[in-house]
C-alpha positions in Angstrom: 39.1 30.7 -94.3 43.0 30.0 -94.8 43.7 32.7 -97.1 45.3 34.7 -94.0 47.8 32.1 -93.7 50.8 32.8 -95.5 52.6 29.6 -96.4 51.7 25.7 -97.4 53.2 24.1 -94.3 51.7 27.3 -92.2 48.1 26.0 -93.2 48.6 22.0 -93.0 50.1 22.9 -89.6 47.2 25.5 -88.6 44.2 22.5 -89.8 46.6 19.8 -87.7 46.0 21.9 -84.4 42.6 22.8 -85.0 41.6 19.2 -85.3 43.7 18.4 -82.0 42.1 21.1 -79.8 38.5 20.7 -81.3 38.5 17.2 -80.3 39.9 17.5 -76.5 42.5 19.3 -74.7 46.3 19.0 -75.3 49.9 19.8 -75.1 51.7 20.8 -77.8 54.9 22.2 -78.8 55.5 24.2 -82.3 59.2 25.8 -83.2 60.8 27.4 -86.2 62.1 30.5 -87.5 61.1 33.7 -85.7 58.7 35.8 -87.2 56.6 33.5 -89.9 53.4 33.6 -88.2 53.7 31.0 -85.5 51.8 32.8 -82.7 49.3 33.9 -85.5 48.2 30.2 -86.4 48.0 28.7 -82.9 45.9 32.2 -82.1 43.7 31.5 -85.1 43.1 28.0 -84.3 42.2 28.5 -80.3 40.0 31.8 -81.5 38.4 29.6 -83.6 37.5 27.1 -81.1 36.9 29.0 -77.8 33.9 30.2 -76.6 33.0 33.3 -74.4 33.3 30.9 -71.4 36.8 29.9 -71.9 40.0 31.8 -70.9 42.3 32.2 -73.4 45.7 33.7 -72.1 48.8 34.7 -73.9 52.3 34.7 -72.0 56.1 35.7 -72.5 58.7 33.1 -71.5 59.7 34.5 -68.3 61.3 33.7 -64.7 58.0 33.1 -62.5 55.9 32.1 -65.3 53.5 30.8 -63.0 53.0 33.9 -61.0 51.7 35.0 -64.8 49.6 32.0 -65.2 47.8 32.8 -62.5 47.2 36.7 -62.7 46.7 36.1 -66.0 43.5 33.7 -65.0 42.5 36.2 -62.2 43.1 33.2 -59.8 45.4 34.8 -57.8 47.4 38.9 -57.7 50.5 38.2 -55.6 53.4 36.4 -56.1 54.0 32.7 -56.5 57.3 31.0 -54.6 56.8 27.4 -54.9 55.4 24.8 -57.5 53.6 23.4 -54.3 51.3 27.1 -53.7 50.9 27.2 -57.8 49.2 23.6 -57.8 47.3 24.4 -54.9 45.6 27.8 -56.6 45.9 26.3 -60.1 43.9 23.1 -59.5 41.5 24.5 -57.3 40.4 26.7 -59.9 40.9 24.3 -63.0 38.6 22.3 -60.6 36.0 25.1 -60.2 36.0 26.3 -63.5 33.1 25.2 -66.2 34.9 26.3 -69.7 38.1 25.0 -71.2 41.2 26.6 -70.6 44.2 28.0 -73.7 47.4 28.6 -72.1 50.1 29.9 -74.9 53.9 30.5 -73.9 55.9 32.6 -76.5 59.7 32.5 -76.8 59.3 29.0 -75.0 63.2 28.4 -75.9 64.0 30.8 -73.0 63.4 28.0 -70.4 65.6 25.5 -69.7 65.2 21.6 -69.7 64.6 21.4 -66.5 62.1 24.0 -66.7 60.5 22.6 -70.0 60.3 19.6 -68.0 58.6 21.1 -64.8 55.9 23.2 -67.1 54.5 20.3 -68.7 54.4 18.3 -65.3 52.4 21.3 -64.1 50.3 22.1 -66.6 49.8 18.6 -68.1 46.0 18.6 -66.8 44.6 17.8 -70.2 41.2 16.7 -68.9 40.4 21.0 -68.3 43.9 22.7 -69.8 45.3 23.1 -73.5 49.2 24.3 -73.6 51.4 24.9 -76.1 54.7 26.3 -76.4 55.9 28.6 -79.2 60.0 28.8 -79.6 62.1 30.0 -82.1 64.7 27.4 -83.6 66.5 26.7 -80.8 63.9 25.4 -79.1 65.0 21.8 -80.9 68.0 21.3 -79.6 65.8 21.6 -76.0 63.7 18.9 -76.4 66.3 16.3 -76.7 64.0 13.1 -75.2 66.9 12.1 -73.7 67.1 14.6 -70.7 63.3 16.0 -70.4 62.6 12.5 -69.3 59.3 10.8 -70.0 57.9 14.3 -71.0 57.8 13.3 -74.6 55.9 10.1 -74.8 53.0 12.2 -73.6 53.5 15.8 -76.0 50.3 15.8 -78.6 52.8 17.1 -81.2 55.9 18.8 -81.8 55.9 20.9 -85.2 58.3 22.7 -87.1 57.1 25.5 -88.8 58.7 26.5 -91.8 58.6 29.8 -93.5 56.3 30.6 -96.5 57.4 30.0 -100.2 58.3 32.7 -102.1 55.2 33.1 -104.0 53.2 33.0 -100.4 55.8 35.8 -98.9 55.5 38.1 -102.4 51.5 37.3 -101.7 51.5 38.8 -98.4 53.7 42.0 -99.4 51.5 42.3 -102.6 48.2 42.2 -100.5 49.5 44.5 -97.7 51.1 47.2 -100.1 49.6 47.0 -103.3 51.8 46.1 -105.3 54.2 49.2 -104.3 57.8 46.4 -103.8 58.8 45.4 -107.3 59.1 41.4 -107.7 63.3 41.7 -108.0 63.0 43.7 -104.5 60.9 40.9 -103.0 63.0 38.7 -104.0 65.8 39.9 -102.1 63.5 40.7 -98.9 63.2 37.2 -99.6 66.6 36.2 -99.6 67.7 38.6 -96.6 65.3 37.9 -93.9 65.4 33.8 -94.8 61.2 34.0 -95.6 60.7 36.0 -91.9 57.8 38.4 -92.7 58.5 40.2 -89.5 62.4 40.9 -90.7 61.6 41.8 -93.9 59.0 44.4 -92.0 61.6 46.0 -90.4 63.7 46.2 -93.7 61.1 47.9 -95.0 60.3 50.3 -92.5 64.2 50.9 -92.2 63.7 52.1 -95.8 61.0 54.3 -95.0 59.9 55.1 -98.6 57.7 53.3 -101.6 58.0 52.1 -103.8 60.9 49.7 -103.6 63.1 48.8 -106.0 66.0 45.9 -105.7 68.9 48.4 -105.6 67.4 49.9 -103.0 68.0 46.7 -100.9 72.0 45.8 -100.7 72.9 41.9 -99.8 76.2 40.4 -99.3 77.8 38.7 -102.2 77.7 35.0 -102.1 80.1 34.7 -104.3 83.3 36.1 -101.6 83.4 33.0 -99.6 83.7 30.8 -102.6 86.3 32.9 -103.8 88.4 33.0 -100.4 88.1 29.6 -100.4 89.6 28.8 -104.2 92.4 31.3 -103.3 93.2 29.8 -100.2 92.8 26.1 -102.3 95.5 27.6 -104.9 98.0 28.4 -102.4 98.1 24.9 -100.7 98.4 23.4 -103.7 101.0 25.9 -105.2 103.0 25.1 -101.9 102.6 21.3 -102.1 104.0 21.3 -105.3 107.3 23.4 -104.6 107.7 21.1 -102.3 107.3 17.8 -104.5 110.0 19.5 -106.5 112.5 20.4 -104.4 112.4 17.7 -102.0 115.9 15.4 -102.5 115.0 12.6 -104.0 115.8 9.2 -101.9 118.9 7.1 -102.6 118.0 3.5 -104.6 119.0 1.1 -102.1 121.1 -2.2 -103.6 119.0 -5.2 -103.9 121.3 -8.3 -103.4 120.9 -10.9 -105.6 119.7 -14.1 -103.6 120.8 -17.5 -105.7 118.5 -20.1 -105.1 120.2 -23.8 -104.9 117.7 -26.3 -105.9 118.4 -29.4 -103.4 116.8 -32.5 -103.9 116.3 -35.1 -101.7 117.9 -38.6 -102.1 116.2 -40.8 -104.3 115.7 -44.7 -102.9 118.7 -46.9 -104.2 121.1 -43.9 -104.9 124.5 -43.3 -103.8 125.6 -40.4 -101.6 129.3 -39.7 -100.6 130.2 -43.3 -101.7 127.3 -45.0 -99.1 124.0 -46.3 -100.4 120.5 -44.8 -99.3 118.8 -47.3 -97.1 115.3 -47.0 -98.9 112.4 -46.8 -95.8 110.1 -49.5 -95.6 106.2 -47.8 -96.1 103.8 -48.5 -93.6 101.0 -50.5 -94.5 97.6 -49.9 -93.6 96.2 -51.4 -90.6 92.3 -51.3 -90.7 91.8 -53.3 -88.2 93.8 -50.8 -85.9 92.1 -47.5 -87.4 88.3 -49.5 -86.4 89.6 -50.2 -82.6 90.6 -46.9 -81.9 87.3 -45.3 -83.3 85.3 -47.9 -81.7 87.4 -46.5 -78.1 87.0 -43.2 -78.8 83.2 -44.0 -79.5 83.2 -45.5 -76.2 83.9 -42.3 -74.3 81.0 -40.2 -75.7 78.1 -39.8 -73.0 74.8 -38.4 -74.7 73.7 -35.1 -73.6 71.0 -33.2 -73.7 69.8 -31.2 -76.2 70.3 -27.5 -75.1 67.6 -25.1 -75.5 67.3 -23.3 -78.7 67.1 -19.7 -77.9 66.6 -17.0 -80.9 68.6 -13.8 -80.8 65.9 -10.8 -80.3 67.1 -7.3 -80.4 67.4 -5.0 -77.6 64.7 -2.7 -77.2 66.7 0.5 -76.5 64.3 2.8 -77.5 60.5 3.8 -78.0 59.5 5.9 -81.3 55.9 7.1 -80.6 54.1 7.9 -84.2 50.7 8.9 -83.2 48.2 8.9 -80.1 44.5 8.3 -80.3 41.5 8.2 -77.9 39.3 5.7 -80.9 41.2 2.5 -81.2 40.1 2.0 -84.9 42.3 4.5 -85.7 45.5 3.3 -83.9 44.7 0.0 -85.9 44.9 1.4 -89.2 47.8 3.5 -88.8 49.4 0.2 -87.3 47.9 -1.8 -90.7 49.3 0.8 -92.7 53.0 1.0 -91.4 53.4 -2.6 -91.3 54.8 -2.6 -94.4 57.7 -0.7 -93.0 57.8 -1.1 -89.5 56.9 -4.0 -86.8 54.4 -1.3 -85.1 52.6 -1.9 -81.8 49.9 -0.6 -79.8 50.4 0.6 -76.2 47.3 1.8 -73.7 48.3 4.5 -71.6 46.6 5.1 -67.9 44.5 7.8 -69.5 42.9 5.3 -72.7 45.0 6.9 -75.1 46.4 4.6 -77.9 49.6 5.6 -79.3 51.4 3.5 -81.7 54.8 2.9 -81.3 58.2 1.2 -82.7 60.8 -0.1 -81.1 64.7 0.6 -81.8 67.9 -1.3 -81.2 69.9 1.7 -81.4 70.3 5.1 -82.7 71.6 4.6 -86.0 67.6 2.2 -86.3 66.2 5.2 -84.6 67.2 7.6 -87.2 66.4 5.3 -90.3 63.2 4.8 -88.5 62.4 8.9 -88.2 63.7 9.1 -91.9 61.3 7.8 -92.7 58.3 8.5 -91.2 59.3 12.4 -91.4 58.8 11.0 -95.6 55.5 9.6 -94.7 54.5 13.1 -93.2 54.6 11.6 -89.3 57.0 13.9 -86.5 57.4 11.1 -84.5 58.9 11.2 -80.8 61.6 9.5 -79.5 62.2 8.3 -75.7 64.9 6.2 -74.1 63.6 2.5 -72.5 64.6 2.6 -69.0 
């Protein structure tokens, strides 16, 4: 069943989805390096799930990309001007319409903020509609929770996929041309086009001949930078010392000699400059004094109240979402099992949805907190209390 899937993190990724859109409809955002078979997983998961009555539509990142949702739907030919006529067609048919329905946006990293912000306000309608956005890396640095507004508290998931292992990317070659790319030439298809099947496509049809050898493929050497770099090293250094060597050396300043007279006070009963030292008289201790004065100062204190013991609580800056689920059970245990880690909590959103959360004090917590959860296998989301 997943042998078409080229890559470890490609299949956990592709059996996450599935699950999602086999139990209800959702919006979901997945990103990573072009060409490793991003579009091909969320395709085979949505294949594998729709049914003859559903519409299933595929769309490029583009200016009006409602105009293409909705000719796309055969909901309406002409062109689209305003969010408010989109809404109006959209939900009219959504309304109308019996099946599910799979909207996919490619190249997704085109859009800006804004715009990421106004598609998933739009096509948020998860009680009919399934989205998901595809983007190449870039896409990332996009989805910064802290300008797309609340859009992320409500995102299904947000994946990274990575590309496939070397063995899975020589797997793929192997099974497509039989063996006819020798292992040393996959390895540096491997090491050109960073694990991108689609690039090393290219390389090969740039070729144009089999079978492939690894001198017929020509990389940079690694090695020049590292070398610029230790020459360029050797010639600070070089100069540095030249001018440890030639530079003057400081004259020694004279430290004067300080004498120290020792000068002792005047012992009782001594003689100084022919007159006797008049020995003081000590003062003796008067208890009786000492208890008066503490008994006045006693006097003055009024008794207040206690004041009101307040404990310090952290700020709640910010809201780390971990998971969302419709059956309550589940939120529970997740919450069980991170409360080893984290003080986790359970929020009910307007729609029933559970999502477990933690809060942060600040974005160094926030990052220790993402840390780890990315080590407990969770891509949590992050959003800004207001």
């Amino acid at each position: 069943m997943l042998s078409d899937i080229y890559g470890q993190d490609k299949r956990d990724k592709y059996l996450l989805i599935y699950n999602l859109l086999k139990d209800r409809n959702i919006f979901g955002i997945v990103y990573g390096k072009r060409g490793i078979g991003k579009r091909f997983i969320i395709n085979k998961a949505i294949r594998s799930i729709s049914t003859p009555e559903d519409r299933v539509v595929f769309l490029e990142a583009g200016d009006n990309i409602y105009t293409s949702i909705l000719r796309e739907l055969g909901i309406y030919e002409h062109e689209i001007y305003t969010k408010e006529d989109f809404l109006i067609y959209f939900i009219d048919f959504v309304e109308k319409f019996k099946g599910r329905i799979f909207i996919v946006i490619n190249n997704a990293q085109k859009f800006t903020e804004k715009e990421l912000s106004e598609i998933f306000h739009l096509l948020s309608l998860k009680e009919r509609v399934s989205t998901i956005l595809i983007g190449d890396e870039t896409l990332k640095e996009k989805l910064n929770p802290f300008k797309i507004g609340k859009m992320e508290a409500a995102v299904n998931f947000v994946f990274e996929i990575n590309p496939p292992e070397f063995e899975e990317f020589k797997r793929y070659f192997d099974e497509k041309y039989g063996g006819k790319i020798e292992k040393k030439a996959l390895k540096k298809l491997y090491q050109i086009s960073g694990g991108s099947l689609s690039d090393a496509e290219n390389i090969i049809i740039q070729l144009g001949k089999f079978p492939i050898k690894a001198s017929d493929l020509k990389t940079k050497d690694k090695n020049l930078p590292v070398m610029i770099s230790v020459l360029l090293l050797t010639i600070a250094i070089t100069v540095v010392i030249s001018y440890m060597i030639l530079k003057p050396e400081e004259e020694k300043k004279e430290i004067k000699k300080i004498t120290v007279i020792d000068k002792k006070l005047p012992e009782e009963g001594s003689v100084i400059n022919e007159l006797p030292v008049k020995p003081k008289k000590k003062k003796g201790f008067d208890s009786d004094r000492l208890i008066k004065e503490v008994l006045e100062e006693l006097s003055k204190i009024q008794l207040q109240d206690v004041p009101e013991l307040r404990f310090y609580e952290k700020p709640k800056k910010y809201i780390i979402q971990i998971a969302s689920f419709k059956n309550e059970q589940y939120a529970l245990e997740l919450k069980e099992r991170l409360s080893k880690k984290f003080l986790a909590e359970i929020i009910t959103r307007k729609n029933g949805i559970k999502s477990v959360i933690v809060f942060a004090s600040n974005k160094k917590e926030v990052d220790n907190i993402i840390n780890e959860l990315n080590k407990m296998g969770f891509k949590p989301l992050v959003r800004k209390v207001k």
